[in-house]
N, C-alpha and C positions, 0 to 999 in steps of 0.2 A: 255546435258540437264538433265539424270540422276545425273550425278556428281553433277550438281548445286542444284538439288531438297534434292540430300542428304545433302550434307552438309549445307543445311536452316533447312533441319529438326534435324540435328545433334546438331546444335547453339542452335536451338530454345531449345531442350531438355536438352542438358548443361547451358543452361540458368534458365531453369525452377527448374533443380535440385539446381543450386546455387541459387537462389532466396530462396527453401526453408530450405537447409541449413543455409542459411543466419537468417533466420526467428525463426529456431528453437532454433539455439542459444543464441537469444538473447532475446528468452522469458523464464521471471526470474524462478526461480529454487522450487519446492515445498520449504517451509520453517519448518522443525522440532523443531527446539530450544521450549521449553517449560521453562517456566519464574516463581516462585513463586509471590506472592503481595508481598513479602521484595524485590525480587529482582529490582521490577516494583518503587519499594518506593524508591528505591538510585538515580532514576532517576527525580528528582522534580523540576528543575531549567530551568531558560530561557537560559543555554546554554546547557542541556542537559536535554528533557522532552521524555519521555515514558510514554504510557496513554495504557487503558484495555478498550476495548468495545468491550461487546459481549463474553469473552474468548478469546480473540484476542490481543497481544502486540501488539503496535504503536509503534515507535519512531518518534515523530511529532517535533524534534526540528527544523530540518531546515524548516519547513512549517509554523512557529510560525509568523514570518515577514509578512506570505499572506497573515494570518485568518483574512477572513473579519470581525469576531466581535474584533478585535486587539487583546489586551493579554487576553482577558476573557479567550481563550486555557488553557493559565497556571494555570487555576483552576483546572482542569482535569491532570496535571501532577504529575505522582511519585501514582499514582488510577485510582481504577475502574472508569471510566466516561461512564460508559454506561448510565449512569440517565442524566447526564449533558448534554449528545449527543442527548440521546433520546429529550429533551425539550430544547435546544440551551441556557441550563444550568438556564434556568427561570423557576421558579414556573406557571405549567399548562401554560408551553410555548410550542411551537410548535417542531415538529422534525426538524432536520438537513435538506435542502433541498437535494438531488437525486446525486447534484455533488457532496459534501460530501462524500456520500455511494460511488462512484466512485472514489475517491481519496485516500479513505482508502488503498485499496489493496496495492497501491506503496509506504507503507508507514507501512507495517506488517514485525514485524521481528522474530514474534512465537507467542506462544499456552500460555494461561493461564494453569497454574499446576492446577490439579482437580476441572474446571470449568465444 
């Protein structure tokens, strides 16, 4: 009965540690790369957009397809669009809604240069 009790809680524990091994790896990496606005500006095109909000690099190309307002995005590529985000790029328009802010992070690939 001991044998059996250890070896449950032995699994149990090599399970739990692999679980968060598993876990940790494959939550994504800090990101350092810092970007000048030239560098952000080479990227302007519907097959390769990078956008700035906030001090933050984007690369939003492959997301371009999903943006619910269709390619209005590519206003905001190869620039700063923090103004465009902040107002869903309309005069005295509203913010981005909340899943926006949430989808940014998977979608950061570095730091604006002396932002």
């Amino acid at each position: 009965m001991k044998r059996i009790l250890f070896v449950l809680v032995a699994t149990l524990v090599l399970t739990l540690l692999g679980f968060i091994y598993v876990r940790q790896t494959s939550i994504k990496p800090k990101i350092d790369k810092i970007y000048s606005l030239a560098d952000v500006a080479k990227h302007n095109s519907v097959d390769d957009c990078w956008l700035v909000i906030k001090g933050t690099v984007y690369d939003v190309t492959t997301y371009i397809p999903k943006h619910p307002g269709g390619q209005e995005i590519l206003r905001g590529c190869g620039r700063d669009a923090t103004e465009l985000f902040a107002t869903e790029g309309k005069p005295n328009g509203r913010p981005h809604p909340a899943k926006a802010e949430e989808l940014l992070p998977s979608l950061e690939i570095g730091k604006l240069a002396s932002y």
